[in-house]
N, C-alpha and C positions, 0 to 999 in steps of 0.2 A: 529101526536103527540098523539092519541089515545092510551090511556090506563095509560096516566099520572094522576097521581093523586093529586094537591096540598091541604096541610091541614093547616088553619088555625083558632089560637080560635074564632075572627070573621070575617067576610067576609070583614067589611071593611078593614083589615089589611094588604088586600092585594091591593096594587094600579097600578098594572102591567093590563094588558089583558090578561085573561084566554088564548084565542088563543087555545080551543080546547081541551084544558086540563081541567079536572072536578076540580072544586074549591071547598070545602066543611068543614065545622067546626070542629074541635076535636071531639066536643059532638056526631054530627051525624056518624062521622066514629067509635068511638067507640059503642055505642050504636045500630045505626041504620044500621051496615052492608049491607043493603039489598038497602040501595041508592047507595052502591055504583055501579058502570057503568062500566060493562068489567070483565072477569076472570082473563086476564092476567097485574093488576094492577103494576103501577110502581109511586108509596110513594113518595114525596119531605115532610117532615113536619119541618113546617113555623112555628110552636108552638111558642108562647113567653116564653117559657120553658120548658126544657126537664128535669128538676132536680129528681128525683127520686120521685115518686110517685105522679108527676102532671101530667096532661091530655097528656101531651107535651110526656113523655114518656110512656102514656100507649097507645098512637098511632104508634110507634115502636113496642115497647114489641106486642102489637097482631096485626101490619102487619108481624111480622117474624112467629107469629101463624096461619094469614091465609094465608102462604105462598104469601105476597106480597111482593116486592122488595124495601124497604125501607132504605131513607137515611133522617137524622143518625140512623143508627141502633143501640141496646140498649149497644153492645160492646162498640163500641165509645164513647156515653152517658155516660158510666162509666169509660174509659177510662181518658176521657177528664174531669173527674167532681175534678180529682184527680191527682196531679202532679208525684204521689210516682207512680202510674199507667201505666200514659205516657212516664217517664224520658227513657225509653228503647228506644225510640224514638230520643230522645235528641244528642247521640254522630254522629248518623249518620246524621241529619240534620244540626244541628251544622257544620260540617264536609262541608257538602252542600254549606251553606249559607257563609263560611270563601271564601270560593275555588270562589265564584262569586263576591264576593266584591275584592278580589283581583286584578278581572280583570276589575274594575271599576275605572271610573278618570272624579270626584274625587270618594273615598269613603264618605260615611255616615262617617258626623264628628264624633256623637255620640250615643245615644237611640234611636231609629226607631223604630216603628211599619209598621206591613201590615194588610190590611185587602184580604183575601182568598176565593174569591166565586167561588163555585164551580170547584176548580183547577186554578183558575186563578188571579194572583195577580194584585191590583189596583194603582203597580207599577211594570212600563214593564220593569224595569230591572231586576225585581226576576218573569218573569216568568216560567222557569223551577223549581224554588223553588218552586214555589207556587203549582206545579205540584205535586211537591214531597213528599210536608206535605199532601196536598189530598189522596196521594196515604196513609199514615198511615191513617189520620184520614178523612174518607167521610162524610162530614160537611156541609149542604148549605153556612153557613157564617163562618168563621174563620178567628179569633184575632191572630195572633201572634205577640208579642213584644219580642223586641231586647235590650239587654244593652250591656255596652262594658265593658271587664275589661282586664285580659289578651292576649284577641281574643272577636269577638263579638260570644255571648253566647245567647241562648234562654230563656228570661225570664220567660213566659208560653205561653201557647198556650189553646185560648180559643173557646167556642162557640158565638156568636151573635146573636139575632133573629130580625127580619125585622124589630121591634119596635124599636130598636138599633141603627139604620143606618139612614139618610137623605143625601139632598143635591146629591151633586156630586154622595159619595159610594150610594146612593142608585139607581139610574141610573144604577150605575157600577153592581149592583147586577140584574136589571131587565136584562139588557142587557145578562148574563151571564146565567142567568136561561133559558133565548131564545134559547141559543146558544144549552145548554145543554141537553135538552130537544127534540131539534131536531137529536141529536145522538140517535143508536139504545142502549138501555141497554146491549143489545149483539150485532153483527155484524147478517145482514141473512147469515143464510146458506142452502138457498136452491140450489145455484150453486153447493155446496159440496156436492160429489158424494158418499162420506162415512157416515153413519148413527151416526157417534159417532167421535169426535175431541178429540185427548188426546194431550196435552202441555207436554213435558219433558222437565223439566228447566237442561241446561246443561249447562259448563263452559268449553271449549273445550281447554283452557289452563290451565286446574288444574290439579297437578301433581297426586294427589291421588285421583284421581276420583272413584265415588262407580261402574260407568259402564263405558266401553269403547262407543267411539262411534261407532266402529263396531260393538259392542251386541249392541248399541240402532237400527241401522238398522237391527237388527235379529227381533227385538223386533218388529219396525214396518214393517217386512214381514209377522212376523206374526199376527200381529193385522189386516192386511188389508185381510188376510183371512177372518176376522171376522168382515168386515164392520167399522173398527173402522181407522182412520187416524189419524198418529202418528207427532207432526210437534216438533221439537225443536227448544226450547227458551230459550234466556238468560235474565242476569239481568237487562238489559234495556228494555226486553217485560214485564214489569210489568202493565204498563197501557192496553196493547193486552190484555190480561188474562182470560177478560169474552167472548172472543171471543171464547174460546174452552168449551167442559161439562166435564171436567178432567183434575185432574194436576197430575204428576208423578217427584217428585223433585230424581233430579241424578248429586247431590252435597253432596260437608260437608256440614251438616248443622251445625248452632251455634244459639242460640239466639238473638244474638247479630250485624248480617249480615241479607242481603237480601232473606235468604232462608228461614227464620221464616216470614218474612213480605210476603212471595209471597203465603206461606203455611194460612197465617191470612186470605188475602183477597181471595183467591180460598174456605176459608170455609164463609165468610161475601160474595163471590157469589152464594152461596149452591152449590157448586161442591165439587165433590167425588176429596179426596185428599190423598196422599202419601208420603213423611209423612207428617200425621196430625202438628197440631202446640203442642198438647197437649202430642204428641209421642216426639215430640222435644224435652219440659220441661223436660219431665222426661227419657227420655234416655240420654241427655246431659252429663247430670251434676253425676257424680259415686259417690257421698255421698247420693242423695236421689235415689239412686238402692240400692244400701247398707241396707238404712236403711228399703224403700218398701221389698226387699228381703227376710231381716232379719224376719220384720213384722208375713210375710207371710211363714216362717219356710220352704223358698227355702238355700238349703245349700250353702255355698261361702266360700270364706277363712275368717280363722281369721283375723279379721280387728280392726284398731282402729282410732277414727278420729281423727285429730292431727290438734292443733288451738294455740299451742305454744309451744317452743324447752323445756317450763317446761314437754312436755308432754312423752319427750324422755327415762327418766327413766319406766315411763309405759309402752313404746312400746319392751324395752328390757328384760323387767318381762314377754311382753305376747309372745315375738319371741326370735329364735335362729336366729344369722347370716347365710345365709346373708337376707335381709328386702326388700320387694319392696316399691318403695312411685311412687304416683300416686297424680296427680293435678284432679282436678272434673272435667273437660272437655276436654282434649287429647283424639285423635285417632291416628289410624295409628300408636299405637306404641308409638308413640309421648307423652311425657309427663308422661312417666313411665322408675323409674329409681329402680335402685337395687344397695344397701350400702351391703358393706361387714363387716364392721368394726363398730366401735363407731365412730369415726376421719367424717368417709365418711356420718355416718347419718346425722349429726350436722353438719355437712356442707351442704346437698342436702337439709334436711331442712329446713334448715335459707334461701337459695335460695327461695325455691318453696314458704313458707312463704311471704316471699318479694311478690309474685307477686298473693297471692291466700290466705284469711284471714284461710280457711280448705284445707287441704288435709287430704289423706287417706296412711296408713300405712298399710302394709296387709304381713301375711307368706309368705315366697316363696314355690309357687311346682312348682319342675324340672319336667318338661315331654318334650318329642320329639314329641309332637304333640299338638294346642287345637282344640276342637271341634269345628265346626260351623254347628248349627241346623235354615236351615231358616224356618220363621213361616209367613204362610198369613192365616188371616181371622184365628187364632188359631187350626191352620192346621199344621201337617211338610210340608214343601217347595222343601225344600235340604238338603242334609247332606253332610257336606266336613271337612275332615282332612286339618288341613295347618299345615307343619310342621314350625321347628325352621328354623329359617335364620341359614345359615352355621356358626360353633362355636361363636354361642351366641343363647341366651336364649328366644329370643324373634322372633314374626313370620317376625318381619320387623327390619332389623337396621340401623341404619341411623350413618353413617360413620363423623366423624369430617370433614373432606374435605368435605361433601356436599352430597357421594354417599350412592344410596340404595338399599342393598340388601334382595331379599324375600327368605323364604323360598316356597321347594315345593308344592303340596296338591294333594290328593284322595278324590274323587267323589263316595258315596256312593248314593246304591238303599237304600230307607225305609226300606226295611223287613232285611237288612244287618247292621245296627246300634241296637247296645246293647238296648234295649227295657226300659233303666234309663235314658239313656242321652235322647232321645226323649220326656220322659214325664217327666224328671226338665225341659226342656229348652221351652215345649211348657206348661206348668204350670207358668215357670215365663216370655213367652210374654204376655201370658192371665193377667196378671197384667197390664201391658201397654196401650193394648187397642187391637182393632180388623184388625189393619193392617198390615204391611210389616214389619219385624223386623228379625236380627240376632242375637243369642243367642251362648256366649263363653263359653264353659265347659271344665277345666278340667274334668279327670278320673283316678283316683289313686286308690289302695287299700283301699284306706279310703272312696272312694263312688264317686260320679259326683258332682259336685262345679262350679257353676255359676261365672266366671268371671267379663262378663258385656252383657248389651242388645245394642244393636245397632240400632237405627231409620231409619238409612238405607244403610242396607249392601249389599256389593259388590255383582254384579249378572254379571256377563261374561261370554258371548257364549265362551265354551268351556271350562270352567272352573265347576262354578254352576249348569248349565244345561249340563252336558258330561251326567250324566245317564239319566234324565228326558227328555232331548232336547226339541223340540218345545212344550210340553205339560207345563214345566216350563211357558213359556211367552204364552201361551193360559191362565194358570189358572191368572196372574196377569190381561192380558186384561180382563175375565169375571168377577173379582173385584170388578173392574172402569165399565162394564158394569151393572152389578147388581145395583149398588149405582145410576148409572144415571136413567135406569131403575126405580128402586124406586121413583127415584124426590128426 
C-alpha cells in the first residue's frame, strides 16, 4: 500500500490503522510538501471539509498541481457542492436505482437514504448502485437520499466526512477504505508487452457508428507498429478505465449518456482523451456553434434561433422557401428537416418546439455535395466529399419504414482541396480545442459556410483514409502518444 496518502485536519480524526499508508494533517500537506513520502503519491482527503476555500479543498486543488492522484478531486467538490451542477447526473442514476428496486421483495416502502464508501454501499442491495454513483462522483464518503413520488427519485447527493459517521457506518467506512486501498490505482502492466494501452470505447450494436470495427482493427494494426496496444471497450468497462493511458471514444456521443461520463473520468484520470468532455459541450449542441462561429466571423448560413412559433414571421422576412430547421443535438442527419411551405413550418416547428425549448432555423443551399475537412491537433486530417443520398438533399435519409440510405463520397489528397475550405474549416476547429474534429462546409459562389463541427467524425478504412492510408492512423496514434508522453 505504499504511496498512499491519507489527509486529515487532525490526526486524531483518524481512528482506523494507518497500515502503511502515510497519515498527515491538511496544514502539513499544504504547507510542508516535503514530508510527504514517495513521488508517486495517491491522496484520499479525510478533510472535515471540502467547501471552497477551506484546507479540505486546498488539499485537492494542489494535489491535482503536484500531480498527485487525489480523491475528491476539486471537479467533484464543485460538482457536488451544487445540485444545478450535478442534476446531469440524476436521469441516468435515477434510472439505475428504479431498475433495482424493482427487482426487490419487498421494495423500500418510502424515503431511504445510503451511505457510499468508496464505491460501496452499506446496503448490499444497492451494491452495483453504489458502484455507479462512484463512478460519477469519486467521493470517500457519499450521502445519497431517496424520496418517492412518481418513481423513487434522487433527493441529493452529498459529501460526508469521517466526523460525520459513527457506530456501525463507520466500521463500514474503515472496512472499505482497506478494501480500497489494497487495489492498484491502475492495474501493472509490466506483463504488457506494449509500451502504450489505448481503450476505444465501442458500441458494436450501434447502427451509426463514427468507426466500423473493421477500421478499428486497421487502427490497432497500426498502432502495434508503434508499440501502442489497442483493446476495446464498452459501456460496462467503465470502472477498467484506469487500467489503460488512453481513451479514444468511437461512439455518438451526447451529454446526456455514457460517453460524456467515460470522456469525464479518462480526463479526472489524467489521460489523453478523444473526444475531450469539453469538445463534447460544445460540438453537441448547434446553437452554441452558431453562435461560437458567428463570434468569430467564420461564415455559416443564415440562421435564426427560434424559441417560439411567435418567431415564424421573422424567419420568413430573413428566408425564401424552402427553410431548413435543425434541433441543437441531431446527427446523422437525424434531426434536420426542410419546410417548403408556411403550413409545413408551423407544423415542423411546433413539433421540434415540443421537445427542444431552441431550435435553429437556417437558409437552404442545394449542393450535390458537403465538404468534410478532418482536423487533429489543428491540422488537416482528411478531406472527403459525401455526396447527397439519391434524390434527396441530404447526405443521409432515413426512409419512413425505418430504411437508410447514404449517399456516395471522394477522398481527397491535401494539396487537391480548394485552399478556402481547408483554412474555414481548420480556423473553426481551432475554436473547439486541440483534438479530433470533423468540420461540414458547404461551397457555393457565395464562398465556404461552415455547416457544423463534429466531436467525432466518422474515420473508416477505406473510406477517410483511401488517399492518406496507414499514415491517417499513425498520425492519431502519435496524438495519444505525445499526450501520454507528456504526462
Amino acid at each position: 500500500m505504499s504511496g498512499w496518502i491519507i489527509v486529515v485536519d487532525r490526526i486524531g480524526d483518524f481512528k482506523g490503522d494507518p497500515d502503511g499508508r502515510q497519515l498527515i494533517t491538511t496544514r502539513d500537506y499544504i504547507a510542508r510538501p516535503q514530508s510527504i513520502k514517495g513521488g508517486d503519491a495517491k491522496v484520499i482527503n479525510l478533510s472535515r471539509s471540502t467547501a471552497y476555500m477551506t484546507r479540505g479543498y486546498y488539499v485537492s486543488l494542489l494535489a491535482e498541481a503536484r500531480a498527485h492522484r487525489v480523491i475528491p478531486m476539486v471537479e467533484t467538490i464543485l460538482d457536488l457542492g451544487q445540485k444545478t451542477l450535478y442534476k446531469i447526473a440524476l436521469p441516468d442514476l435515477e434510472d439505475d436505482l428504479n431498475r433495482r428496486i424493482k427487482r426487490l421483495a419487498p421494495p423500500p416502502g418510502g424515503p431511504f437514504k445510503l451511505i457510499i464508501c468508496f464505491g460501496r454501499s452499506d446496503d448490499d442491495r444497492f451494491q452495483d448502485f453504489g458502484r455507479r454513483v462512484f463512478d460519477w462522483f469519486r467521493a470517500p464518503i457519499l450521502e445519497v437520499k431517496v424520496r418517492f413520488t412518481d418513481r423513487f427519485r434522487i433527493a441529493s447527493i452529498g459529501e460526508l466526512s469521517i466526523s460525520d459517521i459513527e457506530g456501525e457506518t463507520e466500521a463500514f467506512f474503515y472496512e472499505t477504505l482497506d478494501l480500497y486501498t489494497r487495489q492498484s490505482w491502475r492495474n501493472p502492466k509490466e506483463n504488457k508487452p506494449a509500451k502504450y494501452t489505448l481503450a476505444v470505447l465501442f458500441n458494436p450494436k450501434e447502427e451509426f457508428a463514427p468507426s466500423t470495427q473493421r477500421s478499428l482493427l486497421k487502427l490497432a494494426r497500426v498502432a502495434e507498429t508503434m508499440d501502442m496496444e489497442v483493446e476495446l471497450i464498452e459501456k460496462k468497462d467503465l470502472l477498467r478505465l484506469a487500467e489503460y493511458d488512453a481513451l479514444f471514444i468511437r461512439e455518438t456521443t451526447a451529454i446526456d449518456n455514457h460517453t460524456f461520463r467515460f470522456a469525464r473520468r479518462a480526463e479526472q484520470e489524467g489521460m489523453p482523451v478523444s473526444d475531450d468532455s469539453t469538445s463534447i459541450l460544445r460540438c453537441t449542441n448547434k446553437v452554441y456553434l452558431y453562435e461560437l462561429l458567428s463570434a468569430n466571423k467564420i461564415p455559416t448560413p443564415k440562421t435564426v434561433v427560434v424559441d417560439s412559433l411567435k418567431n415564424i414571421e421573422r424567419v420568413e422576412e430573413e428566408f425564401a422557401y424552402p427553410i431548413v430547421l435543425k434541433i441543437p443535438d441531431g446527427s446523422f442527419s437525424r434531426g434536420v428537416f426542410k419546410a417548403n411551405d408556411r403550413r409545413e413550418l408551423q407544423q415542423m416547428a411546433e413539433q421540434l418546439l415540443d421537445d427542444s425549448d431552441v431550435i435553429l432555423a437556417q437558409e437552404f443551399m442545394p449542393t450535390d455535395h458537403d465538404w468534410r475537412v478532418g482536423v487533429l491537433d489543428g491540422e488537416p486530417l482528411f478531406v472527403c466529399q459525401y455526396m447527397m443520398a439519391k434524390k434527396h438533399w441530404q447526405i443521409v435519409r432515413h426512409s419512413a419504414d425505418g430504411k437508410v440510405g447514404w449517399g456516395n463520397f471522394k477522398t481527397f489528397a491535401l494539396d487537391e482541396v480548394p485552399p478556402e475550405v481547408l483554412d474555414v474549416a481548420v480556423r473553426a476547429a481551432r475554436l473547439i480545442g486541440d483534438g479530433l474534429y470533423g468540420v461540414d462546409l458547404k461551397q457555393t459562389e457565395k464562398g465556404v459556410f461552415v455547416i457544423e463541427i463534429n466531436d467525432n467524425p466518422n474515420l473508416d478504412h477505406g473510406c477517410e483514409d483511401l488517399v492518406a492510408k496507414d499514415d491517417l492512423w499513425r498520425r492519431i496514434c502519435r496524438w495519444f502518444i505525445d499526450r501520454i508522453d507528456a504526462g
